[in-house]
MARPA-53840 format. One record per atom (N, C-alpha, C, O): residue number from 1; chain; atom name; x, y, z. Coordinates in nm, 3 decimals. Layout:
<sites>
SITE   pos   unit   site         x         y         z
SITE   NUM      A     CA         X         Y         Z
...
</sites>
This chain:
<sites>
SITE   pos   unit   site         x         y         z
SITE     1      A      N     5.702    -2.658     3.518
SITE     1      A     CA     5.678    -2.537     3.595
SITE     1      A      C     5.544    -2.549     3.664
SITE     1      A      O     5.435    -2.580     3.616
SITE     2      A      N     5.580    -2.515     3.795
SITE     2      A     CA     5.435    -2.536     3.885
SITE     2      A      C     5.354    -2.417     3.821
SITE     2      A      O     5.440    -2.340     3.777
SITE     3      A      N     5.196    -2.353     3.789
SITE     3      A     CA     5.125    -2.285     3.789
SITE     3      A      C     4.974    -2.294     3.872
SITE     3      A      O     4.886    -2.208     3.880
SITE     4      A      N     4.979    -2.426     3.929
SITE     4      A     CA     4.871    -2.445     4.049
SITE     4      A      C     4.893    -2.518     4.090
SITE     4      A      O     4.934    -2.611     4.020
SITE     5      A      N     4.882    -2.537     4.242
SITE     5      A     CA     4.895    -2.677     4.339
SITE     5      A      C     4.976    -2.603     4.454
SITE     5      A      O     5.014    -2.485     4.451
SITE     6      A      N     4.995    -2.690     4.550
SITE     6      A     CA     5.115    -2.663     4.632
SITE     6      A      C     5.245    -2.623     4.628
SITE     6      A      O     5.301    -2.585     4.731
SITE     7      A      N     5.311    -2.628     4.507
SITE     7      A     CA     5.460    -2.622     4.456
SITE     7      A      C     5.450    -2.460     4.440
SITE     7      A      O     5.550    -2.389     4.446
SITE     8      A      N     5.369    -2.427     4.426
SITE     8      A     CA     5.371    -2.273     4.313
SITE     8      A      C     5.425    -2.133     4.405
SITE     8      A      O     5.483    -2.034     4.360
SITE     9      A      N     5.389    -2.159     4.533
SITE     9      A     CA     5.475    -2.068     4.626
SITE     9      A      C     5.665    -2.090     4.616
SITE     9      A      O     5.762    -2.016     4.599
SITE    10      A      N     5.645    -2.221     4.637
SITE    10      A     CA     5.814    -2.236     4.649
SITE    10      A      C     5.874    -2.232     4.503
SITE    10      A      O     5.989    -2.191     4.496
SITE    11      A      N     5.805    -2.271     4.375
SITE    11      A     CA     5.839    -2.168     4.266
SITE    11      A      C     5.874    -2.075     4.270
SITE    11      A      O     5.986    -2.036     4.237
SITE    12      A      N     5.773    -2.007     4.318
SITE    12      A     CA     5.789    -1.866     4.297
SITE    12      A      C     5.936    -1.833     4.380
SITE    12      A      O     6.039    -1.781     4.336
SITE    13      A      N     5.913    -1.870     4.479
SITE    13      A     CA     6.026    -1.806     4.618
SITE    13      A      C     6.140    -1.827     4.521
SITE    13      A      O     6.198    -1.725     4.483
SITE    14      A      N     6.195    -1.984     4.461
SITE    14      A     CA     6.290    -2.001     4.371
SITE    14      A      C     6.351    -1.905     4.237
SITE    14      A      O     6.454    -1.848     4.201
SITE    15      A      N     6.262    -1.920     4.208
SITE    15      A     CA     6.251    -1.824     4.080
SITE    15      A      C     6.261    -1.634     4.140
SITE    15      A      O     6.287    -1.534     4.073
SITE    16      A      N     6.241    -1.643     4.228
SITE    16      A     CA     6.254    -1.479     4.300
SITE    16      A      C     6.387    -1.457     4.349
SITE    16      A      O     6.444    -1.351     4.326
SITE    17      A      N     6.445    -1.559     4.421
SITE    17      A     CA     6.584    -1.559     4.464
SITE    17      A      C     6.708    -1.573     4.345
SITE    17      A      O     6.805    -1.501     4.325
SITE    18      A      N     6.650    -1.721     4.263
SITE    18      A     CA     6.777    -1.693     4.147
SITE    18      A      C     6.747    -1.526     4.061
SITE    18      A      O     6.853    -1.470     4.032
SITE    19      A      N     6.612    -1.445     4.019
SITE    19      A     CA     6.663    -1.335     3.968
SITE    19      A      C     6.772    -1.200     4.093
SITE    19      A      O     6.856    -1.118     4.056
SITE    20      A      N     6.736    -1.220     4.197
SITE    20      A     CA     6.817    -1.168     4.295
SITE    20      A      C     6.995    -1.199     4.321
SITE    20      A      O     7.084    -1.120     4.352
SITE    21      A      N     6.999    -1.340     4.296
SITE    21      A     CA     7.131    -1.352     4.262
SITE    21      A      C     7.177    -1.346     4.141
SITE    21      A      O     7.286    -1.391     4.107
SITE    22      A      N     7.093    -1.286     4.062
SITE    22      A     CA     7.196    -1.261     3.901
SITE    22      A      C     7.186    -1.130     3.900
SITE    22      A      O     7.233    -1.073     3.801
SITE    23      A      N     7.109    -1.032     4.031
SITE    23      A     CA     7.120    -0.864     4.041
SITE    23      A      C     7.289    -0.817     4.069
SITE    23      A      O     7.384    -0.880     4.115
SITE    24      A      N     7.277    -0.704     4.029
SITE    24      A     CA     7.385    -0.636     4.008
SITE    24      A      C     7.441    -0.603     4.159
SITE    24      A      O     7.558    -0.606     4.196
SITE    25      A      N     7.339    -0.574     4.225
SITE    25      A     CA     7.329    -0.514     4.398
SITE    25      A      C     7.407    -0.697     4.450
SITE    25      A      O     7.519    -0.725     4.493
SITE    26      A      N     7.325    -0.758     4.430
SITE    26      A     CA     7.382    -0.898     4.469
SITE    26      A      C     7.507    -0.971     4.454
SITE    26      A      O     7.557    -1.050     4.534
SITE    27      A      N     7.566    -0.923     4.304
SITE    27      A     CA     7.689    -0.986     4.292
SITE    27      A      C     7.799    -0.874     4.306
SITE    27      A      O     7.905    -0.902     4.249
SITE    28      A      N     7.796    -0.739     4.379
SITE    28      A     CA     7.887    -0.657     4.378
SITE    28      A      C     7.886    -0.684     4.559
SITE    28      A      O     7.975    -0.637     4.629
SITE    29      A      N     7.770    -0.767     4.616
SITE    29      A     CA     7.783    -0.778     4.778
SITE    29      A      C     7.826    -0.905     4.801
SITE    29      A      O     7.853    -0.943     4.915
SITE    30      A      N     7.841    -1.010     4.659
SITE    30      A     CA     7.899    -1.124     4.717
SITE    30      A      C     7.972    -1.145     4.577
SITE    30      A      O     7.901    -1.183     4.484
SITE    31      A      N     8.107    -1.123     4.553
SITE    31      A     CA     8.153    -1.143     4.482
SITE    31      A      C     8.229    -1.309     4.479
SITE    31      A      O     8.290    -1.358     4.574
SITE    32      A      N     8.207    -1.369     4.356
SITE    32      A     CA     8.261    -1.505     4.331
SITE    32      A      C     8.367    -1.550     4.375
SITE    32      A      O     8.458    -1.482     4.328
SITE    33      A      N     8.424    -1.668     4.472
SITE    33      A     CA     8.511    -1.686     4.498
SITE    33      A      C     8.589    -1.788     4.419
SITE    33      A      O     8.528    -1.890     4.385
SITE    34      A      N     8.740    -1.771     4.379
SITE    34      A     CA     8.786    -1.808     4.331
SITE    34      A      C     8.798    -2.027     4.340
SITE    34      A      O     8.755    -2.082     4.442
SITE    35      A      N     8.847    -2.097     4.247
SITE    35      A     CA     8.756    -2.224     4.266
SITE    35      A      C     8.913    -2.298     4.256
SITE    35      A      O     8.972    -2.256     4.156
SITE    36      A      N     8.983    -2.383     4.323
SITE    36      A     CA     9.105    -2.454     4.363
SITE    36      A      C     9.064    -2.553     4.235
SITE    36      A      O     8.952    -2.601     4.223
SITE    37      A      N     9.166    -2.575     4.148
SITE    37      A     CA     9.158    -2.724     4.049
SITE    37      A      C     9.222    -2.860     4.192
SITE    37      A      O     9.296    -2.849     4.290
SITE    38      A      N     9.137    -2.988     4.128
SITE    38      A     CA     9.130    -3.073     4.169
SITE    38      A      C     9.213    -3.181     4.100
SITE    38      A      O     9.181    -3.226     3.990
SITE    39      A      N     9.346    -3.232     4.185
SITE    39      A     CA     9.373    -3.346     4.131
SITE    39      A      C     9.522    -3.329     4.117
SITE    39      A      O     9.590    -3.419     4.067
</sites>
């Protein structure tokens, strides 16, 4: 985990977006699409 240097913004941005896609607001506006088996 970055905590100083250059990385620590795009941490953050990362870490800000995955809690946004595990929000409730987020997965009721993009609900999961179903996944085709292979083979």
């Amino acid at each position: 985990l970055y905590v100083q240097g250059e990385m620590v913004d795009a941490f953050k941005r990362t870490k800000s977006r995955l809690e946004e896609m595990q929000s409730v607001d987020y997965l009721s506006r993009h609900p999961r699409r179903e996944m085709k088996e292979i083979g």
